[in-house]
C-alpha positions in Angstrom: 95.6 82.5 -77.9 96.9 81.6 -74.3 99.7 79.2 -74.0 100.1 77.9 -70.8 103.7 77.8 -69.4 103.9 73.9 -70.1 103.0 74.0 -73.4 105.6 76.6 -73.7 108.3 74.9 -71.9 107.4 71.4 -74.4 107.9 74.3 -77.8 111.1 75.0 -75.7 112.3 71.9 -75.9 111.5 70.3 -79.0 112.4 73.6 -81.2 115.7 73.9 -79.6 116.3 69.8 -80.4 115.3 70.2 -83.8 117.2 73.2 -84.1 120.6 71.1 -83.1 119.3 68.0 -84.9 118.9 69.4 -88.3 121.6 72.0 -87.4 124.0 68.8 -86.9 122.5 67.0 -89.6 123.4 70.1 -92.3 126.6 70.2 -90.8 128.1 67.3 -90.6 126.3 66.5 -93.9 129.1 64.4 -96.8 130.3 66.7 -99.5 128.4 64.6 -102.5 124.9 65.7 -100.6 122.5 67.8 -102.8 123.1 71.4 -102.1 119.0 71.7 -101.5 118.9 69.2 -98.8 121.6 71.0 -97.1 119.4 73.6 -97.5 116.3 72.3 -96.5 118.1 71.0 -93.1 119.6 74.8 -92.9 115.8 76.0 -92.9 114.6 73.5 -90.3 117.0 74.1 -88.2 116.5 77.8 -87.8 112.6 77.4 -87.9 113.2 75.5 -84.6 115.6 78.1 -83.3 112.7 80.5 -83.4 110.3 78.6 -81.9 112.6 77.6 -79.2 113.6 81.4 -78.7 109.8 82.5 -79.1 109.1 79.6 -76.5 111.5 80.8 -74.1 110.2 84.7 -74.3 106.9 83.5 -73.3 108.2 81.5 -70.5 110.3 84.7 -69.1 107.6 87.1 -70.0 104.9 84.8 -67.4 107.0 84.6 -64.3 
């Protein structure tokens, strides 16, 4: 499958503002929070670190 270099650069940017949003989110979470939706945040966060990373490789890889 063939991404075009837009579609790449919109996986860019939404997996690297998930990854701060939920990053944020399991960060600045209040101590009382269930330790599973910390962890569930925690998860999110780093699946949209990867896709923003993976995003970014095939951007660089195309020029």
């Amino acid at each position: 499958m063939k991404m075009t270099r837009k579609a790449c650069s919109v996986a860019f940017t939404i997996g690297w503002a998930s990854a701060l949003t939920f990053g944020w989110i399991a960060l600045a979470a209040p101590p009382d929070e269930p330790a599973g939706l910390r962890t569930i945040n925690m998860i999110l966060a780093a699946f949209g670190a990867g896709a923003g990373l993976w995003s970014w490789m095939r951007v660089r890889r195309d020029i």
